[in-house]
DRENPA-3360 file (N, C-alpha, C; in nm, 2 decimals, always signed):
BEGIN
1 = XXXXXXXX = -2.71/-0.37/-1.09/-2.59/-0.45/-1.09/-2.52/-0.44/-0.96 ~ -2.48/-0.55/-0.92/-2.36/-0.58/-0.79/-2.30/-0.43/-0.82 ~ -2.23/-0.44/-0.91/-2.09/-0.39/-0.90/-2.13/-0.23/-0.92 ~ -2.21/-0.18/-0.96/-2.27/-0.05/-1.00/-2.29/+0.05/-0.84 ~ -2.37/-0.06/-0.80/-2.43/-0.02/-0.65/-2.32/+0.01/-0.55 ~ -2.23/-0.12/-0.57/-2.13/-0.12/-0.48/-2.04/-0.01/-0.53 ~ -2.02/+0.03/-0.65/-1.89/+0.19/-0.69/-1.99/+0.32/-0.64 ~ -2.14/+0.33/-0.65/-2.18/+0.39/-0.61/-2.19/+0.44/-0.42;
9 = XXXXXXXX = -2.22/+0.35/-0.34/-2.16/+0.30/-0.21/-2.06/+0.34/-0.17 ~ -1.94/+0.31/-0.28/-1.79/+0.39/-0.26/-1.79/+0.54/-0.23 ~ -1.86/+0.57/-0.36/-1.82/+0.70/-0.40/-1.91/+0.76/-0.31 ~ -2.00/+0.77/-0.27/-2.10/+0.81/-0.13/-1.99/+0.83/+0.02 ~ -1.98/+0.70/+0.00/-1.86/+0.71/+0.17/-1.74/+0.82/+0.15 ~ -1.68/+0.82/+0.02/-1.58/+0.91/+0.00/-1.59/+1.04/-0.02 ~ -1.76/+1.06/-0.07/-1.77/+1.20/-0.04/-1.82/+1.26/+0.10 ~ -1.86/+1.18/+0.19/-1.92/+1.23/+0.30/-1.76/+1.24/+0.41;
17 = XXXXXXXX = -1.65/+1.11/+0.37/-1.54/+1.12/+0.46/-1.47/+1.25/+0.40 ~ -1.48/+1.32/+0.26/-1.41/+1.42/+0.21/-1.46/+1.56/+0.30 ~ -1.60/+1.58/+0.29/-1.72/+1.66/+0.33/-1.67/+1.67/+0.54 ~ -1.63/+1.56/+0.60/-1.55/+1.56/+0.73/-1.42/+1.64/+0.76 ~ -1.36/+1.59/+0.64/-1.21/+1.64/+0.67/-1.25/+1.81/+0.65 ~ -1.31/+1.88/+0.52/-1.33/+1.99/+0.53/-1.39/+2.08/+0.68 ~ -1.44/+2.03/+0.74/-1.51/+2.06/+0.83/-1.41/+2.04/+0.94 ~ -1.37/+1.92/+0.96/-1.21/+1.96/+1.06/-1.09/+2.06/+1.01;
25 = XXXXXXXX = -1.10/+2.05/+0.89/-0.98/+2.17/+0.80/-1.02/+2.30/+0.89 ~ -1.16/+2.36/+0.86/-1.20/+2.46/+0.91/-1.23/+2.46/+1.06 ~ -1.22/+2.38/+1.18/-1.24/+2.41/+1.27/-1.10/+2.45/+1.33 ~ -1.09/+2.50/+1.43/-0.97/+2.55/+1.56/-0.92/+2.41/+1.60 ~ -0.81/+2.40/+1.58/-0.72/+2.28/+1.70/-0.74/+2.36/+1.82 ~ -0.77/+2.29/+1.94/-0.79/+2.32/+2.07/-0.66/+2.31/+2.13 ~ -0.58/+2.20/+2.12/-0.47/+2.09/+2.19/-0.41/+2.01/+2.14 ~ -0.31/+2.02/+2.25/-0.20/+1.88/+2.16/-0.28/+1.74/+2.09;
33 = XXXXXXXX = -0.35/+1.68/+2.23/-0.44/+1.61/+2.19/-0.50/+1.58/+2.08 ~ -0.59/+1.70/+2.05/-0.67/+1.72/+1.95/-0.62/+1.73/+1.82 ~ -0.46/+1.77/+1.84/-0.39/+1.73/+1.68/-0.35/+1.61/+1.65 ~ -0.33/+1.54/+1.75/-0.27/+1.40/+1.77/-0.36/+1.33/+1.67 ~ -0.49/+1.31/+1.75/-0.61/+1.24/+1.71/-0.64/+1.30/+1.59 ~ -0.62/+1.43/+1.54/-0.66/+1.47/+1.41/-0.58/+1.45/+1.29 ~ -0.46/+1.40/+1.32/-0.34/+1.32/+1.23/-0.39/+1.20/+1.20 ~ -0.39/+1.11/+1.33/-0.45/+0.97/+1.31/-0.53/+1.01/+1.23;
41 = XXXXXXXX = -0.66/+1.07/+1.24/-0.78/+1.04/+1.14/-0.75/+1.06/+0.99 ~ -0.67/+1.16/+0.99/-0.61/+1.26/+0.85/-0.55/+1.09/+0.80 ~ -0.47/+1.01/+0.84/-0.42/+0.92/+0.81/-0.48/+0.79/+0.82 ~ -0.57/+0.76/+0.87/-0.69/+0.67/+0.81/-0.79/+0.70/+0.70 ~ -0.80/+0.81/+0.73/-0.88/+0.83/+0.59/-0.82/+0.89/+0.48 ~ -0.70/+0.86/+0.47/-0.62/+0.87/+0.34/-0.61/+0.71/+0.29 ~ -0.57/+0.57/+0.47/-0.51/+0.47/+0.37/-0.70/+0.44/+0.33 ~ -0.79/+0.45/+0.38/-0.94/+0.40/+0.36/-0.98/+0.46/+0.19;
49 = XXXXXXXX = -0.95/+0.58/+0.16/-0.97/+0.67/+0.04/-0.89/+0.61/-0.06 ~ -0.72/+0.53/-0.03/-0.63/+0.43/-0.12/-0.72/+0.33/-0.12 ~ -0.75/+0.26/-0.05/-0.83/+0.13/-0.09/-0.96/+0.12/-0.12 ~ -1.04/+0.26/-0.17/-1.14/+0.26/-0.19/-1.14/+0.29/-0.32 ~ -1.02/+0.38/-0.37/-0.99/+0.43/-0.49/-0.95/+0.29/-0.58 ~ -0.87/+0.22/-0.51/-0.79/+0.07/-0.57/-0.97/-0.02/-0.62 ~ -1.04/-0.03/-0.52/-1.17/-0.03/-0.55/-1.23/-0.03/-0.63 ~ -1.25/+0.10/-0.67/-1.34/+0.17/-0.74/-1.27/+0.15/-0.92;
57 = XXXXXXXX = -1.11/+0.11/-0.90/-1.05/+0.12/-1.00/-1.10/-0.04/-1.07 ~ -1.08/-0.13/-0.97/-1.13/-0.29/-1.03/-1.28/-0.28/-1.05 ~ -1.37/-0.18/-1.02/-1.50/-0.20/-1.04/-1.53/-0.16/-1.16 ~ -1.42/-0.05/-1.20/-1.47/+0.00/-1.36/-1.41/-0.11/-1.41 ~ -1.27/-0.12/-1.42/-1.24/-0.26/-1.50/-1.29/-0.40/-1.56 ~ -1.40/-0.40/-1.48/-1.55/-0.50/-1.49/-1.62/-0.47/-1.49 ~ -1.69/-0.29/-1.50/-1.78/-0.28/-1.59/-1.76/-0.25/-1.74 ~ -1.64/-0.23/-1.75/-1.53/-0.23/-1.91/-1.56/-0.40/-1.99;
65 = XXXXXXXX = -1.54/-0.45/-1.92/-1.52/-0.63/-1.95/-1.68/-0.68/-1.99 ~ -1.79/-0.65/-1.87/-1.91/-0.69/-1.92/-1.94/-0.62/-2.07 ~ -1.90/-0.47/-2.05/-1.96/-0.45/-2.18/-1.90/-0.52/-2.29 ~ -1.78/-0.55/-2.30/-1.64/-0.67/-2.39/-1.75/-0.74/-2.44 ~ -1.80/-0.84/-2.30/-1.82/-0.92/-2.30/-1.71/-1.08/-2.24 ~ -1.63/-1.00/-2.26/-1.54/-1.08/-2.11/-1.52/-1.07/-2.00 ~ -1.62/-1.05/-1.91/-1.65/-1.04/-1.80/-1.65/-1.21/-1.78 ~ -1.58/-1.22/-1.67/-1.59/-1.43/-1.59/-1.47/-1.48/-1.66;
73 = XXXXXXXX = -1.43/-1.42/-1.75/-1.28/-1.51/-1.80/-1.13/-1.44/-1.74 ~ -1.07/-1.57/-1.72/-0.97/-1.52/-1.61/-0.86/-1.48/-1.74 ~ -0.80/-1.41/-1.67/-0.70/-1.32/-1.75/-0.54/-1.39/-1.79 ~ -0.54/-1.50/-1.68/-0.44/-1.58/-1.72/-0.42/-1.69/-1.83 ~ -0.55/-1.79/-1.79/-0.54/-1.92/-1.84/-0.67/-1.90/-1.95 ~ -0.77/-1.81/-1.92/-0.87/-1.75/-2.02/-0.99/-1.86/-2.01 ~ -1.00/-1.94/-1.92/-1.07/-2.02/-1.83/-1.22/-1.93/-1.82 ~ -1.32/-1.99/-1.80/-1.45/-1.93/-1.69/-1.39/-1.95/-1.57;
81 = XXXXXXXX = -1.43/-1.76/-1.46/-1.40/-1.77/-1.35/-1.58/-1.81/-1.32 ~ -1.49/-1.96/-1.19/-1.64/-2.00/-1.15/-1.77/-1.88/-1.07 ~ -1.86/-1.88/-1.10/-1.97/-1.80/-1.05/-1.97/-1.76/-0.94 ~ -1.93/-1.88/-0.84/-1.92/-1.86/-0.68/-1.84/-1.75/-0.66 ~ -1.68/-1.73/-0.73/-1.61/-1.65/-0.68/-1.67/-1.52/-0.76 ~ -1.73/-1.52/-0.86/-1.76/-1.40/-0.88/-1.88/-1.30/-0.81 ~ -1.96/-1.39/-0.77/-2.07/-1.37/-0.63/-1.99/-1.31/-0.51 ~ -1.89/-1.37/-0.48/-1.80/-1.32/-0.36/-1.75/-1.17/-0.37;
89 = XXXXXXXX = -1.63/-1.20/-0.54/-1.60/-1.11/-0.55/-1.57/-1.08/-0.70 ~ -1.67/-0.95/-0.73/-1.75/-0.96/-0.86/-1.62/-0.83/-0.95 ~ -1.47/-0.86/-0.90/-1.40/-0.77/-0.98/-1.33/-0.88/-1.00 ~ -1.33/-0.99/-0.97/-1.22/-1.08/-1.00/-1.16/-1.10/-1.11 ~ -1.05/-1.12/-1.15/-0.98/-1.13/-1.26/-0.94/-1.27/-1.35 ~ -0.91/-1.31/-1.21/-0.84/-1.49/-1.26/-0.88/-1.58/-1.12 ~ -0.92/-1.69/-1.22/-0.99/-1.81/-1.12/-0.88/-1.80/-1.03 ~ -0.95/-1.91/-0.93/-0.89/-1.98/-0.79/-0.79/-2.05/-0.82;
97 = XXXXXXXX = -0.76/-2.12/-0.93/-0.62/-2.21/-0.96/-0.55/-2.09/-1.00 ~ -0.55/-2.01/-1.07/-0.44/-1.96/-1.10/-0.37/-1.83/-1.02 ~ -0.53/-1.74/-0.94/-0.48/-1.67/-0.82/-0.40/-1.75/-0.74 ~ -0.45/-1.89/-0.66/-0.37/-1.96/-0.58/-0.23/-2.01/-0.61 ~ -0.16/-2.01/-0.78/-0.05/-1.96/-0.81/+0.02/-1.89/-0.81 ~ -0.09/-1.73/-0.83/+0.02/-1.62/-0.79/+0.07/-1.61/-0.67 ~ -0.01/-1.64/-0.58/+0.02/-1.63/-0.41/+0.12/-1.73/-0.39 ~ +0.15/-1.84/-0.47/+0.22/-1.96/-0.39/+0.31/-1.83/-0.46;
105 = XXXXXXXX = +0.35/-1.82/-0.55/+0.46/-1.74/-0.64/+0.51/-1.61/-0.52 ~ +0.43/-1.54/-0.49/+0.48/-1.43/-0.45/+0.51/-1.50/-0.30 ~ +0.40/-1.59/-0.24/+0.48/-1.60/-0.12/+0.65/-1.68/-0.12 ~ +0.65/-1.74/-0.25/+0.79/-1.78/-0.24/+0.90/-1.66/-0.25 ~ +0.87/-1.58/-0.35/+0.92/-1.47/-0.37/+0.98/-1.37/-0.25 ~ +0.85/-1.43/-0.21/+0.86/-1.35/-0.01/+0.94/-1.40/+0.08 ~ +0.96/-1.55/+0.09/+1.04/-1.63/+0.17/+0.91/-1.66/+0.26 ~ +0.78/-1.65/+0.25/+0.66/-1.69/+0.33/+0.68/-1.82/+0.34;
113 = XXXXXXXX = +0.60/-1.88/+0.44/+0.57/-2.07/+0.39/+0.48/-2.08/+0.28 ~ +0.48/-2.19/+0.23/+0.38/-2.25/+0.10/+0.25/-2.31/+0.20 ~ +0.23/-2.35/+0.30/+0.16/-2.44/+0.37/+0.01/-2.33/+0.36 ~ -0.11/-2.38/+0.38/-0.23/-2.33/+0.49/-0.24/-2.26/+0.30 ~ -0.24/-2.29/+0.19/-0.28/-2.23/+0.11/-0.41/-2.27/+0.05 ~ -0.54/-2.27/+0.11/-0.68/-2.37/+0.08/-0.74/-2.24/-0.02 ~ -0.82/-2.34/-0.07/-0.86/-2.28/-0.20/-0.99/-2.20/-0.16 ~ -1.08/-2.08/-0.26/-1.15/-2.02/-0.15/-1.28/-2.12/-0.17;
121 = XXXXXXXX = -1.32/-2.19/-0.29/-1.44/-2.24/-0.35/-1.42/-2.38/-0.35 ~ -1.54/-2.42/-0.41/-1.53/-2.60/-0.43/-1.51/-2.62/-0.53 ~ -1.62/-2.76/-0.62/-1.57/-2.79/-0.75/-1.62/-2.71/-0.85 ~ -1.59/-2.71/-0.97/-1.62/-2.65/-1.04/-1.57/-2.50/-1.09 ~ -1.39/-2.47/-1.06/-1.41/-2.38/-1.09/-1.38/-2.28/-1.26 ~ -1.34/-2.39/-1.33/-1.33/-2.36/-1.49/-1.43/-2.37/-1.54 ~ -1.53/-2.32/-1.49/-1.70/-2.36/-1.55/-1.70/-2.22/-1.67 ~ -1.76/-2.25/-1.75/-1.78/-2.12/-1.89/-1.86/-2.08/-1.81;
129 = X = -1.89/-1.94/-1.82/-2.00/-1.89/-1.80/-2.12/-1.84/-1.91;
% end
């Protein structure tokens, strides 16, 4: 499965970026420098480890759902999410019409413009699966 491979993938990157930081833990700072650059990294591989964890969290959530059996129905309108987007992106929750509502929503919310909001797929996207 997509989604199996890809949490696996995760969880690989996150142990070998954890398996780094130990290894800089235990080495000597040399220099200012060398703490500088070892903050920055300390702090990329924290926000990379948040969004891998956010990740990892929507990948079980849809392997929860296939076993349901509601895996492809959107969570809002309870529609089939079309195929295409779930090929793209196989945690999805809620079709393209009704994501593209939340975004008009929040960017209003936001004070954003409404404009340049194009849909990600073509026709078809309340298809059952």
């Amino acid at each position: 499965s997509t989604l199996i491979e890809r949490r696996e993938r995760l969880l690989a990157g996150m142990r070998r970026e954890l398996a780094m930081q130990k290894d800089r833990a235990e080495s000597k700072v040399a220099d200012e420098v060398d703490k500088a650059t070892d903050a920055y990294d300390e702090d990329l591989s924290y926000e990379i480890a948040s969004a891998n964890d956010q990740e990892l969290q929507e990948i079980q959530v849809a392997l929860e759902k296939i076993e349901k059996g509601t895996y492809g129905e959107c969570e809002i309108c309870g529609c089939g999410i079309s195929p295409s987007r779930l090929k793209i992106l196989p945690s999805a929750t809620t079709c393209v019409s009704c994501r593209g509502q939340e975004e008009m929503a929040r960017r209003r919310d936001d004070g954003q413009p409404m404009f340049n909001m194009l849909s990600e797929e073509g026709d078809g996207e309340n298809e059952v699966m």
